[in-house]
PDB file of N, H, CA, C and O in Angstrom:
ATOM      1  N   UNK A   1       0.855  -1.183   0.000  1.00  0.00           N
ATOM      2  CA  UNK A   1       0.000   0.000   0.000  1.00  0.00           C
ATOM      3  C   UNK A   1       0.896   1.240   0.000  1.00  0.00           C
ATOM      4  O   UNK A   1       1.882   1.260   0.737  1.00  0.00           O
ATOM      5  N   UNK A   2       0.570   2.373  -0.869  1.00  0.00           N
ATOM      6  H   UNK A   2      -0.231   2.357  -1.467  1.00  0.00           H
ATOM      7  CA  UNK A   2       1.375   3.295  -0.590  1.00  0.00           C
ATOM      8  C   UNK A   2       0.643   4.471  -0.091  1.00  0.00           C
ATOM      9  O   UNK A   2      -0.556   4.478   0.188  1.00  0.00           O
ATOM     10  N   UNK A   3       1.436   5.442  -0.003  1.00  0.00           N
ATOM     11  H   UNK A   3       2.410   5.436  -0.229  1.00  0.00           H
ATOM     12  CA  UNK A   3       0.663   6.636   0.990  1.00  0.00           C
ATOM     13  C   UNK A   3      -0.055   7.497   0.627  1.00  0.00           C
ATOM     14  O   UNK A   3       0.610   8.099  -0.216  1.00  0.00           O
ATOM     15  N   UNK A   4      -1.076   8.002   0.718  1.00  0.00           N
ATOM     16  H   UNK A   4      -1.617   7.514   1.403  1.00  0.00           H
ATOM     17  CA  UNK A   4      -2.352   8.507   0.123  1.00  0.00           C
ATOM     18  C   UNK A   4      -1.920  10.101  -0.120  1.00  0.00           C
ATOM     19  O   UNK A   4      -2.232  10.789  -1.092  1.00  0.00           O
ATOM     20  N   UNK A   5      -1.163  10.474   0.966  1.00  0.00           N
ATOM     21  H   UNK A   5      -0.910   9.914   1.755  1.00  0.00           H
ATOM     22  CA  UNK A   5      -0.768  12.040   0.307  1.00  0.00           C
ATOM     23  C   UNK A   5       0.477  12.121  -0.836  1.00  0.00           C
ATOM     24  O   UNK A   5       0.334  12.788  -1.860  1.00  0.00           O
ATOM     25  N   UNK A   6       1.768  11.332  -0.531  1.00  0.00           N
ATOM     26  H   UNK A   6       1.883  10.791   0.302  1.00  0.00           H
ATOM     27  CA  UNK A   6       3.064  11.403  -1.270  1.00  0.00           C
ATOM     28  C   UNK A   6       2.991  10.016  -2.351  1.00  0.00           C
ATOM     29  O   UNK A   6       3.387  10.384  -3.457  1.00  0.00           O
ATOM     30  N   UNK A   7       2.684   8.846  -2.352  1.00  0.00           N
ATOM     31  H   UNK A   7       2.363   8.548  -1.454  1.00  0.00           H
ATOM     32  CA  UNK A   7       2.672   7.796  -2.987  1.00  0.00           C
ATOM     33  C   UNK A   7       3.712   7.142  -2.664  1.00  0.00           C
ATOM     34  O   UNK A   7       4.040   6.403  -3.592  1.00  0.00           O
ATOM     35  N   UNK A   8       4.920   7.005  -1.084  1.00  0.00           N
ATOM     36  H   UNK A   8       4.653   7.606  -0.330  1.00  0.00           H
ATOM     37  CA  UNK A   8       5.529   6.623  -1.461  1.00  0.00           C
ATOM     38  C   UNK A   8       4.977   5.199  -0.886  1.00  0.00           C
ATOM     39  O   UNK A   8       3.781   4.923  -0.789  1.00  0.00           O
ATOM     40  N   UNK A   9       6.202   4.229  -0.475  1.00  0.00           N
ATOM     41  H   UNK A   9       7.173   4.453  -0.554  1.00  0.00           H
ATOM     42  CA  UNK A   9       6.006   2.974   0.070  1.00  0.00           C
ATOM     43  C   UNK A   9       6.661   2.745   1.372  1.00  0.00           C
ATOM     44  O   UNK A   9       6.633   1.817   2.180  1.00  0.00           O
ATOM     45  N   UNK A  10       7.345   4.048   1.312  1.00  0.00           N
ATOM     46  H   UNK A  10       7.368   4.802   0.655  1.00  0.00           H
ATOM     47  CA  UNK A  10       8.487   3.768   2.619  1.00  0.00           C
ATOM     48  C   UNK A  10       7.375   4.259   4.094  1.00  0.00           C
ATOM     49  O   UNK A  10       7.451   5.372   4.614  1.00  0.00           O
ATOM     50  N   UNK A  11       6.477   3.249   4.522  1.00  0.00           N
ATOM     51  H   UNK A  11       6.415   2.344   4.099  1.00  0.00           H
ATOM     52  CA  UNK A  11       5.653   3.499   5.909  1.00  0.00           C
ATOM     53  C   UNK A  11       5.907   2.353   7.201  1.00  0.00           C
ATOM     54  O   UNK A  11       6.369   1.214   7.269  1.00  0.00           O
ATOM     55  N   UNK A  12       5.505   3.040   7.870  1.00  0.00           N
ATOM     56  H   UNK A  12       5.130   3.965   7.815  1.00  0.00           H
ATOM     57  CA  UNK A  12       5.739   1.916   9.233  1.00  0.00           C
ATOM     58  C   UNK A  12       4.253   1.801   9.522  1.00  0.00           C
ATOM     59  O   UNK A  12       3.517   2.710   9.136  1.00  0.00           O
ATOM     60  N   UNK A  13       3.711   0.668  10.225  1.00  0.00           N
ATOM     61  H   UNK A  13       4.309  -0.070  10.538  1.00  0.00           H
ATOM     62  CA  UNK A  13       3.071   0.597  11.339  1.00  0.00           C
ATOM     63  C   UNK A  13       3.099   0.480  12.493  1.00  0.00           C
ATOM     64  O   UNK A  13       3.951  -0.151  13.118  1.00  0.00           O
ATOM     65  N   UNK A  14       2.067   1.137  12.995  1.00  0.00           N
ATOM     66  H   UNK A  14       1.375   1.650  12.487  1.00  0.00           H
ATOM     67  CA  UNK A  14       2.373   1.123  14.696  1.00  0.00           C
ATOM     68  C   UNK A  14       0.748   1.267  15.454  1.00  0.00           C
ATOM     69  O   UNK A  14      -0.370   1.588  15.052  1.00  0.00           O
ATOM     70  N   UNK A  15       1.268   0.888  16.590  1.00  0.00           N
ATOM     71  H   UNK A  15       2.176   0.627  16.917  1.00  0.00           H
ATOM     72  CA  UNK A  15      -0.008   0.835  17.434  1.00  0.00           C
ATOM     73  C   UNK A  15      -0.172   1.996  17.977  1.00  0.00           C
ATOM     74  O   UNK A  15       0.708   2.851  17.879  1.00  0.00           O
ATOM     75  N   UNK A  16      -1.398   2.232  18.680  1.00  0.00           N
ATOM     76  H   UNK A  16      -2.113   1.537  18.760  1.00  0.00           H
ATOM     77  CA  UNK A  16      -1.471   3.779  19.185  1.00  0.00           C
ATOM     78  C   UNK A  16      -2.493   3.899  19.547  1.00  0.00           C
ATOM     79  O   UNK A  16      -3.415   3.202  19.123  1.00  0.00           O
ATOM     80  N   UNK A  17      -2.647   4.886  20.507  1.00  0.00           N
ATOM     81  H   UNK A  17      -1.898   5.452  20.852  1.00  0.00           H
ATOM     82  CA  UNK A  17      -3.685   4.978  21.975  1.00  0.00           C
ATOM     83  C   UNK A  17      -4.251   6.102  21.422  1.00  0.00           C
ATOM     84  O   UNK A  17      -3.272   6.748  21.047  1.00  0.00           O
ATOM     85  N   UNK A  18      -5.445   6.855  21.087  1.00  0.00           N
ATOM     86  H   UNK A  18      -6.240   6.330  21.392  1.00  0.00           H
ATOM     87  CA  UNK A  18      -5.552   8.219  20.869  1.00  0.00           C
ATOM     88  C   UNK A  18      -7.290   8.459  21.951  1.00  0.00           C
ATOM     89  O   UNK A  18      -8.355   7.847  21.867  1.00  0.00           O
ATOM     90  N   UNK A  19      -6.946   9.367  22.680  1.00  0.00           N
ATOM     91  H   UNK A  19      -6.081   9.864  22.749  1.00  0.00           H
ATOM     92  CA  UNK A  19      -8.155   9.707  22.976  1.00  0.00           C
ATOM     93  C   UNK A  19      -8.726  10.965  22.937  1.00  0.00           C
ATOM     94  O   UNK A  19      -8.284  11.949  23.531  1.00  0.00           O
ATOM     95  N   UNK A  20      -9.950  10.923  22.062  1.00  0.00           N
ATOM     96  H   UNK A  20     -10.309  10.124  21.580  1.00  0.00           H
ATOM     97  CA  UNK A  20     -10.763  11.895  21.373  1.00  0.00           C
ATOM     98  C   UNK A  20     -11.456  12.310  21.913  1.00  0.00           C
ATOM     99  O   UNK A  20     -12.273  11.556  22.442  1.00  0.00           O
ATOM    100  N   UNK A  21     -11.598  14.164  22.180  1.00  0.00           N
ATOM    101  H   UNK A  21     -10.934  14.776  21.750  1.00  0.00           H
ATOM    102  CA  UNK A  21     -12.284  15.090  22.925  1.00  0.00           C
ATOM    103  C   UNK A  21     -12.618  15.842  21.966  1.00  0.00           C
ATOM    104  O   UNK A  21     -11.934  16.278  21.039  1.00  0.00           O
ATOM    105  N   UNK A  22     -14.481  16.090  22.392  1.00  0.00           N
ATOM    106  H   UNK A  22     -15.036  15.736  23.144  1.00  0.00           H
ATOM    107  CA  UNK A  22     -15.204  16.874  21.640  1.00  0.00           C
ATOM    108  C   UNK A  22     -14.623  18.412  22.346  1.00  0.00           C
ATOM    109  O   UNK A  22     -14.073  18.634  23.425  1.00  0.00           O
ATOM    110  N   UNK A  23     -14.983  19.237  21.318  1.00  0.00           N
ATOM    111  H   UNK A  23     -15.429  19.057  20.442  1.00  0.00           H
ATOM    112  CA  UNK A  23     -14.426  20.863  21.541  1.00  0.00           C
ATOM    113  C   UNK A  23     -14.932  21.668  22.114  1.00  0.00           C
ATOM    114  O   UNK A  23     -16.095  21.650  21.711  1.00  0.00           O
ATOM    115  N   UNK A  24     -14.801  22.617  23.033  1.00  0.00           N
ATOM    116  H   UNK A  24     -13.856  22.631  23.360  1.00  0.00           H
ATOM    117  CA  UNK A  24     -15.359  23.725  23.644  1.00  0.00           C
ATOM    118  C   UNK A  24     -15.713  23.000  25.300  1.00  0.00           C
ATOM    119  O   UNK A  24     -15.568  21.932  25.895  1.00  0.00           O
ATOM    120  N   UNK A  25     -16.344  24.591  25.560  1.00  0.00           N
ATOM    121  H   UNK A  25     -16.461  25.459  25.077  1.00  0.00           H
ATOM    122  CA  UNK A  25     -16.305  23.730  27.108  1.00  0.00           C
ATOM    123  C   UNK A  25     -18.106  23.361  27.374  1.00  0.00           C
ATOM    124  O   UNK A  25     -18.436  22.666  28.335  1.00  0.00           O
ATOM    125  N   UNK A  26     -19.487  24.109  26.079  1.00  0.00           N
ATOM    126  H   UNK A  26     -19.219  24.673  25.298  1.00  0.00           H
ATOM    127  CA  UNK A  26     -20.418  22.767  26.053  1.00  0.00           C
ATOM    128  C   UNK A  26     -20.119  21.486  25.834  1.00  0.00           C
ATOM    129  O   UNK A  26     -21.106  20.752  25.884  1.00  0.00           O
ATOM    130  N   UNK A  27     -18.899  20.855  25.563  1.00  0.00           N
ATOM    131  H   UNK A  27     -18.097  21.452  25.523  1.00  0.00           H
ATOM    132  CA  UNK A  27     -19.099  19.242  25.738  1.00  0.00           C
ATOM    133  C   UNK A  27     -17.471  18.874  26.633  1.00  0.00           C
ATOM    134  O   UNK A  27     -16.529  18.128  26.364  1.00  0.00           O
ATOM    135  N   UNK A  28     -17.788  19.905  27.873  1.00  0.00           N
ATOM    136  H   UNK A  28     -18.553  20.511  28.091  1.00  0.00           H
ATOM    137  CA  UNK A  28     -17.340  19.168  28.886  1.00  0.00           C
ATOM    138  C   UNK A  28     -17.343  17.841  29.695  1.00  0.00           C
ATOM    139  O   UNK A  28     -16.482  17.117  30.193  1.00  0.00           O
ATOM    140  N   UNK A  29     -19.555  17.854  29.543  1.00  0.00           N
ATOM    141  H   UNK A  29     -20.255  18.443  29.138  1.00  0.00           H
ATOM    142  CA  UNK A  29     -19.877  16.638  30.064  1.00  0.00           C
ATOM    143  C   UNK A  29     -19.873  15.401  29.132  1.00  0.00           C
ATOM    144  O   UNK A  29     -20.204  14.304  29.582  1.00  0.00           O
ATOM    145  N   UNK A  30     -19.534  15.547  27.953  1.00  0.00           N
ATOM    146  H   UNK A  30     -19.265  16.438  27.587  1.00  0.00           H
ATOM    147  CA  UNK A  30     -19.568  14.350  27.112  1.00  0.00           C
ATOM    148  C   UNK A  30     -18.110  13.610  27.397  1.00  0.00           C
ATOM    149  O   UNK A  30     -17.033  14.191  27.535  1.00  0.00           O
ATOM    150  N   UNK A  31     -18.335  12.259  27.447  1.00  0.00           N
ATOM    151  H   UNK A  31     -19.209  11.787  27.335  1.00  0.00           H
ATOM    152  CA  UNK A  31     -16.866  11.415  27.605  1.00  0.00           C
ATOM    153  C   UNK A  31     -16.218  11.697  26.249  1.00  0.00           C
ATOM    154  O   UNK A  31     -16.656  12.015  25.143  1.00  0.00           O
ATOM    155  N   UNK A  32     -14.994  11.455  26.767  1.00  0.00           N
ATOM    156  H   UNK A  32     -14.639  11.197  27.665  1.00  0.00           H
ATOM    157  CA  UNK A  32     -13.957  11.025  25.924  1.00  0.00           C
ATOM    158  C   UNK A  32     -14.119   9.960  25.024  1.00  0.00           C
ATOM    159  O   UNK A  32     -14.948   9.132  25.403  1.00  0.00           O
ATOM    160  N   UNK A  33     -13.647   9.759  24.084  1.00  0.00           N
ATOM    161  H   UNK A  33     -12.974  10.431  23.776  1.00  0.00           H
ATOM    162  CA  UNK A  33     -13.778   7.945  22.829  1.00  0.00           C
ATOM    163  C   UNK A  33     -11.940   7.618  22.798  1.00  0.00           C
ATOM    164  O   UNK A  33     -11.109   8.322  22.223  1.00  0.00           O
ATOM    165  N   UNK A  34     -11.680   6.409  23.561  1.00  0.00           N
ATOM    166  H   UNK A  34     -12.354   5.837  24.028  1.00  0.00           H
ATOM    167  CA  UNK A  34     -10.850   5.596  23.194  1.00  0.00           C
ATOM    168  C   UNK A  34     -10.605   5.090  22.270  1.00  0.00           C
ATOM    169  O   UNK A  34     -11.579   4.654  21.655  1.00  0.00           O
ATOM    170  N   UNK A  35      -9.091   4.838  21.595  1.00  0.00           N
ATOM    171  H   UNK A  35      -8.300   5.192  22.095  1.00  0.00           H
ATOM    172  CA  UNK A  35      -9.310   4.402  19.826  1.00  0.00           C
ATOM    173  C   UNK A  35      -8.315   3.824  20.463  1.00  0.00           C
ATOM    174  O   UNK A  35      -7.914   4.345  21.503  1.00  0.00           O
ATOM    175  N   UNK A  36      -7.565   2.337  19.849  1.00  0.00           N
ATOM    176  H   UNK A  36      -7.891   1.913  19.004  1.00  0.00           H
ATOM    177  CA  UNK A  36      -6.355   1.716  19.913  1.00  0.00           C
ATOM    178  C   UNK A  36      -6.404   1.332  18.520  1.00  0.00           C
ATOM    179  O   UNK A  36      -6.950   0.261  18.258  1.00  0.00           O
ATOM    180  N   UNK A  37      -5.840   2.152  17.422  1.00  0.00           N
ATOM    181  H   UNK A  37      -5.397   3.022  17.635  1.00  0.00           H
ATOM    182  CA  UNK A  37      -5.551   1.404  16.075  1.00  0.00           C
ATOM    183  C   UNK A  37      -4.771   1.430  15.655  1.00  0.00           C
ATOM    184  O   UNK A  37      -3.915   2.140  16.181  1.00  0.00           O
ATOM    185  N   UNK A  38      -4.488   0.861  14.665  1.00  0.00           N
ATOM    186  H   UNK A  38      -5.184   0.284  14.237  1.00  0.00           H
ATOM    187  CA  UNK A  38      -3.078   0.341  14.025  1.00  0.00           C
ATOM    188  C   UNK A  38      -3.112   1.915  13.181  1.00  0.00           C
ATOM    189  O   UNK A  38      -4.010   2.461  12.540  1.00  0.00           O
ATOM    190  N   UNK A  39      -2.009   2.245  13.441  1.00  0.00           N
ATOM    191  H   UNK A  39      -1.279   1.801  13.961  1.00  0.00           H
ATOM    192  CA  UNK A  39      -1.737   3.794  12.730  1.00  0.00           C
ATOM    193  C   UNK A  39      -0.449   3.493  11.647  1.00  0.00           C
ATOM    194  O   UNK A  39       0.583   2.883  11.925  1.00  0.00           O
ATOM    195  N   UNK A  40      -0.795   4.074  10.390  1.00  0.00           N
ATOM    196  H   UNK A  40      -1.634   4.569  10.164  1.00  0.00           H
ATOM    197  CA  UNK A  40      -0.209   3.876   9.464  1.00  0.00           C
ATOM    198  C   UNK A  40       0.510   4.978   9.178  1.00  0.00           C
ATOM    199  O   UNK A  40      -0.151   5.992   8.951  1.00  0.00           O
ATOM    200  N   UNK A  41       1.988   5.076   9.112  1.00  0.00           N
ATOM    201  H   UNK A  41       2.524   4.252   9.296  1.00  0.00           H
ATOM    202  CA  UNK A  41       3.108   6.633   8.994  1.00  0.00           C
ATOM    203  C   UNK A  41       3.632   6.626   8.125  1.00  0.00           C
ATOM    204  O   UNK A  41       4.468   5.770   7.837  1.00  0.00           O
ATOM    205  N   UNK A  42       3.317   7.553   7.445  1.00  0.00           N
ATOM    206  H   UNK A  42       2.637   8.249   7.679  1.00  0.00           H
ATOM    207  CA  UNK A  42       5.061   7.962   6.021  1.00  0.00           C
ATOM    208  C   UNK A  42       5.860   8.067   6.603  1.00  0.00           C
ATOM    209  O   UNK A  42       5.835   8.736   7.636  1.00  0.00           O
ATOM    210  N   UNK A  43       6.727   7.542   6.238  1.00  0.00           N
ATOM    211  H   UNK A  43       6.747   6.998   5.398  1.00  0.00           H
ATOM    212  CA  UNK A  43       8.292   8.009   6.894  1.00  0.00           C
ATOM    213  C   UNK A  43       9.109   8.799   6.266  1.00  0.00           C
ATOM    214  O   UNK A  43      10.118   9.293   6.770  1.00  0.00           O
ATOM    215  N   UNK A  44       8.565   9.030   4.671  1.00  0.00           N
ATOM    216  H   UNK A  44       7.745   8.628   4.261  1.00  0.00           H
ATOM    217  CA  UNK A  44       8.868  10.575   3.943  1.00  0.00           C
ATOM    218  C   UNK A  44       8.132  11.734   3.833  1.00  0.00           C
ATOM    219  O   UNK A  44       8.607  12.805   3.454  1.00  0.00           O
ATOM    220  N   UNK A  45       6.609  11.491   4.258  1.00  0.00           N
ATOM    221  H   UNK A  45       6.223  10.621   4.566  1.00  0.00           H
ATOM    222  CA  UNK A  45       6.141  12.749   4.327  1.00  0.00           C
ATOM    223  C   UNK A  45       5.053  13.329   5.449  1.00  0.00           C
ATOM    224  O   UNK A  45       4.100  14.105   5.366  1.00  0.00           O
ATOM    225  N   UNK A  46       5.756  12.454   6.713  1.00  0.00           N
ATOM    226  H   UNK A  46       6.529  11.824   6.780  1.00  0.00           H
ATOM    227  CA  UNK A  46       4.562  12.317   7.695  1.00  0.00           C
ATOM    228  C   UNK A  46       2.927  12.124   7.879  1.00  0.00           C
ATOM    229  O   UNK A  46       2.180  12.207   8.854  1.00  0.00           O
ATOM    230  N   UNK A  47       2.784  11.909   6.870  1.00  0.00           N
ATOM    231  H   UNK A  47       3.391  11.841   6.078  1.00  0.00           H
ATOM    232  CA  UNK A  47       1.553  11.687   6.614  1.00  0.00           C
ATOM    233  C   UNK A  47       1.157  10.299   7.724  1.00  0.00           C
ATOM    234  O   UNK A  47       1.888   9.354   8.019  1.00  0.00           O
ATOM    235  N   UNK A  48      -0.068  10.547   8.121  1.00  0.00           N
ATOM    236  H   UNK A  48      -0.663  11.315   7.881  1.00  0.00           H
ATOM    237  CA  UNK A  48      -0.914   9.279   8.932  1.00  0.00           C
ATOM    238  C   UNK A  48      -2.055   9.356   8.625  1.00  0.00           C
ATOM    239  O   UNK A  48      -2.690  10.356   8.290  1.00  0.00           O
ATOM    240  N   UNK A  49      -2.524   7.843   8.762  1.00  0.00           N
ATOM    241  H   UNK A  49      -2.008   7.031   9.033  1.00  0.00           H
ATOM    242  CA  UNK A  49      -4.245   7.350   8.592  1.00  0.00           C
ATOM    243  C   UNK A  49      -4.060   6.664   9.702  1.00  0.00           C
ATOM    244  O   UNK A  49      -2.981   6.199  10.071  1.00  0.00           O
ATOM    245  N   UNK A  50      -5.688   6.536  10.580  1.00  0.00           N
ATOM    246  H   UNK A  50      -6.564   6.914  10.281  1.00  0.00           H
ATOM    247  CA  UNK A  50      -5.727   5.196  10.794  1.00  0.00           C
ATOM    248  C   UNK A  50      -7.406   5.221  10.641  1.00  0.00           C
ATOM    249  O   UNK A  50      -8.009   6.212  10.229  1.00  0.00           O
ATOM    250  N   UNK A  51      -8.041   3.994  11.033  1.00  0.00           N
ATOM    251  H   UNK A  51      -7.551   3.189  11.368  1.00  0.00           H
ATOM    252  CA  UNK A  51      -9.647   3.736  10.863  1.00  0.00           C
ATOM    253  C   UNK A  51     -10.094   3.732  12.209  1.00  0.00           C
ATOM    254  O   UNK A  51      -9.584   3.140  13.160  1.00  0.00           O
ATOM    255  N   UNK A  52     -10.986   4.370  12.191  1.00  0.00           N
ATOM    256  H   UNK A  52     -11.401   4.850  11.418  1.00  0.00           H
ATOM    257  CA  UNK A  52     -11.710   4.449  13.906  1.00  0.00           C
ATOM    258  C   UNK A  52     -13.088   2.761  13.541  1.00  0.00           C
ATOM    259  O   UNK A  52     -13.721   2.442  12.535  1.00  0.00           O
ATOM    260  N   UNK A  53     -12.992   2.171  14.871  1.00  0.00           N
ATOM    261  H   UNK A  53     -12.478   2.431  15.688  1.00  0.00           H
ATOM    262  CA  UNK A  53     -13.552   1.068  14.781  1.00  0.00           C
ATOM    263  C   UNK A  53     -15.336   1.327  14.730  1.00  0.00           C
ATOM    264  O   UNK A  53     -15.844   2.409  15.021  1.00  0.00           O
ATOM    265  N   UNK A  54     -15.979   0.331  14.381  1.00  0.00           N
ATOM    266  H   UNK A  54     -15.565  -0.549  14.145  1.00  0.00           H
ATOM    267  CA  UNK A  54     -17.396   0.707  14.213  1.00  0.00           C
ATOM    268  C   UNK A  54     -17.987   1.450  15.188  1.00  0.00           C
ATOM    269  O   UNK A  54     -18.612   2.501  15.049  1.00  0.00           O
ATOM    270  N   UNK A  55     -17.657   0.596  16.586  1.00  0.00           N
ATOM    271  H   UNK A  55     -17.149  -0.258  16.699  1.00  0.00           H
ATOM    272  CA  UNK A  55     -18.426   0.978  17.774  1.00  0.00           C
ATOM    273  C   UNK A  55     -17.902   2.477  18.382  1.00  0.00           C
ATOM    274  O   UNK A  55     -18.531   3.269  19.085  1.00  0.00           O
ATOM    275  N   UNK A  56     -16.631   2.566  17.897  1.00  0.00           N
ATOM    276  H   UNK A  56     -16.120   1.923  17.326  1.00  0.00           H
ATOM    277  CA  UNK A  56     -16.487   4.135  18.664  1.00  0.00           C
ATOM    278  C   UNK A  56     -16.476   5.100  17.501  1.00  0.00           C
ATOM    279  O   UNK A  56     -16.046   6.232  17.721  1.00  0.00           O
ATOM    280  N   UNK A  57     -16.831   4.837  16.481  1.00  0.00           N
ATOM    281  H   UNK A  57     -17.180   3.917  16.303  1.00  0.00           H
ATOM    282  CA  UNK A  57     -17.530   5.627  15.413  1.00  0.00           C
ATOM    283  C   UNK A  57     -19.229   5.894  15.395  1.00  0.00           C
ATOM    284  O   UNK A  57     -19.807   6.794  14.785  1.00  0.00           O
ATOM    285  N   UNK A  58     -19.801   4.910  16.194  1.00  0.00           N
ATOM    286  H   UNK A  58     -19.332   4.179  16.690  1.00  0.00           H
ATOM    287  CA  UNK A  58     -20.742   5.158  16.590  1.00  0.00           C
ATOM    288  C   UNK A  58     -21.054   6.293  17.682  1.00  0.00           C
ATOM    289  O   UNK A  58     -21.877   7.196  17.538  1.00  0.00           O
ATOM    290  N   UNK A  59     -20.418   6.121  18.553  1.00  0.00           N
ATOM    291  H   UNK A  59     -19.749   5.387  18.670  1.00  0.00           H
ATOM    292  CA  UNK A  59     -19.993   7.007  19.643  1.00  0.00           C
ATOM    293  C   UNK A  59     -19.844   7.844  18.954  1.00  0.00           C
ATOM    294  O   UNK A  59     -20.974   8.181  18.599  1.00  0.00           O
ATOM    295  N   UNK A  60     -18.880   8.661  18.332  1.00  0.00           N
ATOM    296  H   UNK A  60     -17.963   8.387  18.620  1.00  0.00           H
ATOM    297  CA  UNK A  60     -18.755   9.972  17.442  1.00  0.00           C
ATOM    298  C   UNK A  60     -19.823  10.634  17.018  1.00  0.00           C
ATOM    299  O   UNK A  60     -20.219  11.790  17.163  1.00  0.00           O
ATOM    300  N   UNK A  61     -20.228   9.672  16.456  1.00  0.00           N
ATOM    301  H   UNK A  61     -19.907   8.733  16.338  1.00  0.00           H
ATOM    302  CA  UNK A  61     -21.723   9.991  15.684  1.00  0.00           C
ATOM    303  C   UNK A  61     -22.671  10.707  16.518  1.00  0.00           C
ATOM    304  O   UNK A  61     -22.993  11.868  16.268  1.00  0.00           O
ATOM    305  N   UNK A  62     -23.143  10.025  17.539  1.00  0.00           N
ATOM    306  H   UNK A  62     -22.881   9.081  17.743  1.00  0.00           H
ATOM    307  CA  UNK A  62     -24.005  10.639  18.440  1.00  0.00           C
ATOM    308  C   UNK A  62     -23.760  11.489  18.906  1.00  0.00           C
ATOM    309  O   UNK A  62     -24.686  12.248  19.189  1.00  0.00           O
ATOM    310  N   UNK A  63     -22.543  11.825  19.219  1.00  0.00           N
ATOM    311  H   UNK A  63     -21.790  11.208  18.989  1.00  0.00           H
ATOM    312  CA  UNK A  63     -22.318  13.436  19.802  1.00  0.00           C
ATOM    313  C   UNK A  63     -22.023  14.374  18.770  1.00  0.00           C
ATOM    314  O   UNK A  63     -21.749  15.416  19.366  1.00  0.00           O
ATOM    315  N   UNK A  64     -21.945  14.534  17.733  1.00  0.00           N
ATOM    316  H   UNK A  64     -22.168  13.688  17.249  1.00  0.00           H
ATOM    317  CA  UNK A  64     -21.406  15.378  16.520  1.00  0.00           C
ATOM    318  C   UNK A  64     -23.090  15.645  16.107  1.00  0.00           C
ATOM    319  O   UNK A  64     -23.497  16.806  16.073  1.00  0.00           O
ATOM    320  N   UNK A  65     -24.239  14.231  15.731  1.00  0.00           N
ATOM    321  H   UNK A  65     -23.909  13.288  15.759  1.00  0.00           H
ATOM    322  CA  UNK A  65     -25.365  14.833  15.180  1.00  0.00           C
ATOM    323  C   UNK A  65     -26.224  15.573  16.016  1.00  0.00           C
ATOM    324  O   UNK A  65     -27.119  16.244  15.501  1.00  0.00           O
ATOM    325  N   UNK A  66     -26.046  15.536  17.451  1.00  0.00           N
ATOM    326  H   UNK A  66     -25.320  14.991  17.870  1.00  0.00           H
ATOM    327  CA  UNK A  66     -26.683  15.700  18.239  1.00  0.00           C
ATOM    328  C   UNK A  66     -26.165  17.344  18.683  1.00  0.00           C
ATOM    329  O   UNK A  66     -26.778  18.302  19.154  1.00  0.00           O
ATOM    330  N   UNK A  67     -24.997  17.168  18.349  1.00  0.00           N
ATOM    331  H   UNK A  67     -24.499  16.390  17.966  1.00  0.00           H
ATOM    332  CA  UNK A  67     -24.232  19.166  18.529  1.00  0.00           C
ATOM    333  C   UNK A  67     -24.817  19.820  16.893  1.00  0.00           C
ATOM    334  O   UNK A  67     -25.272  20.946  17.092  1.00  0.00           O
ATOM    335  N   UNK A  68     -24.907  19.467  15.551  1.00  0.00           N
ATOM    336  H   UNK A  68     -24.537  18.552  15.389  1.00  0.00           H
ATOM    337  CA  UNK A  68     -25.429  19.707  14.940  1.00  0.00           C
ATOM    338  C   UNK A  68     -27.155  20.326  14.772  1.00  0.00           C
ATOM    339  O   UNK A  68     -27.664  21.355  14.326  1.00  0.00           O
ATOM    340  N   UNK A  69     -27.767  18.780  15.541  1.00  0.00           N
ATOM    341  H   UNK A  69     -27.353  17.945  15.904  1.00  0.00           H
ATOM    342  CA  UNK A  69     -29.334  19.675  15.719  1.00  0.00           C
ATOM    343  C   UNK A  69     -29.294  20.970  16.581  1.00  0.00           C
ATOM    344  O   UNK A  69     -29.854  21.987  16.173  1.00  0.00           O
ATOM    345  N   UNK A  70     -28.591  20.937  17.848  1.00  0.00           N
ATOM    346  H   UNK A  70     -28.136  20.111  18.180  1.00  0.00           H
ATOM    347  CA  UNK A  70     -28.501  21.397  18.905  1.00  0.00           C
ATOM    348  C   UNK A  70     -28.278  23.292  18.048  1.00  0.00           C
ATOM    349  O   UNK A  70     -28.989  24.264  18.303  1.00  0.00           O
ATOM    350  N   UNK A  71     -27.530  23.265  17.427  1.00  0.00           N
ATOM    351  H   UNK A  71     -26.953  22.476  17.220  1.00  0.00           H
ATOM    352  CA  UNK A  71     -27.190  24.252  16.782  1.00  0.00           C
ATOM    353  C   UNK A  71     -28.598  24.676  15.676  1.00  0.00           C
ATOM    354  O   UNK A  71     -28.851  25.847  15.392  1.00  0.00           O
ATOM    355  N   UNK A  72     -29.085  23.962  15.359  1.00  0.00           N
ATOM    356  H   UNK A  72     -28.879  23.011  15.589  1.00  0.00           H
ATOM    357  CA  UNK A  72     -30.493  24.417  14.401  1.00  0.00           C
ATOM    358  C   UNK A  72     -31.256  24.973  15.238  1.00  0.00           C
ATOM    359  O   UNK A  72     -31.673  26.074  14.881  1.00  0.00           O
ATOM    360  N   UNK A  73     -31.599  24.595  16.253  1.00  0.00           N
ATOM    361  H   UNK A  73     -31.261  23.700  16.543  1.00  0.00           H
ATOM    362  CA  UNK A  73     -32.690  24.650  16.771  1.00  0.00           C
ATOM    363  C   UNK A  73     -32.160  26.520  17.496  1.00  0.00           C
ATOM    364  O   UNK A  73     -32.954  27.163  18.183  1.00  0.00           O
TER     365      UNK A  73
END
């Protein structure tokens, strides 16, 4: 696979902890989302991906559509 911004081939994988906080201080009370995924690195142009898993993409979801209505209304 090569790298989606530079094309090259020269990447590592690695594991990695990331934990995701919604912004501002209205979503103080919302938790945090734990991710442990395999993170994919250029090693020529720093570039990274990784895939957030179903269930804490679900999680995302609900707090992003729910700050969205929140804002219509």
């Amino acid at each position: 696979m090569t790298c989606l911004s530079c094309q090259s081939a020269n990447q590592a994988e690695l594991f990695a902890e990331i934990l995701i906080h919604f912004p501002g201080l209205k979503n103080i009370d919302k938790p945090a989302v734990w991710l442990f995924p395999r993170l994919l690195v250029c090693l020529d142009c720093d570039a990274s991906q990784f895939m957030v898993p179903e269930q804490q993409l679900a999680m995302i979801e609900i707090v992003t559509v729910a700050e969205v209505a929140a804002t219509r209304d």
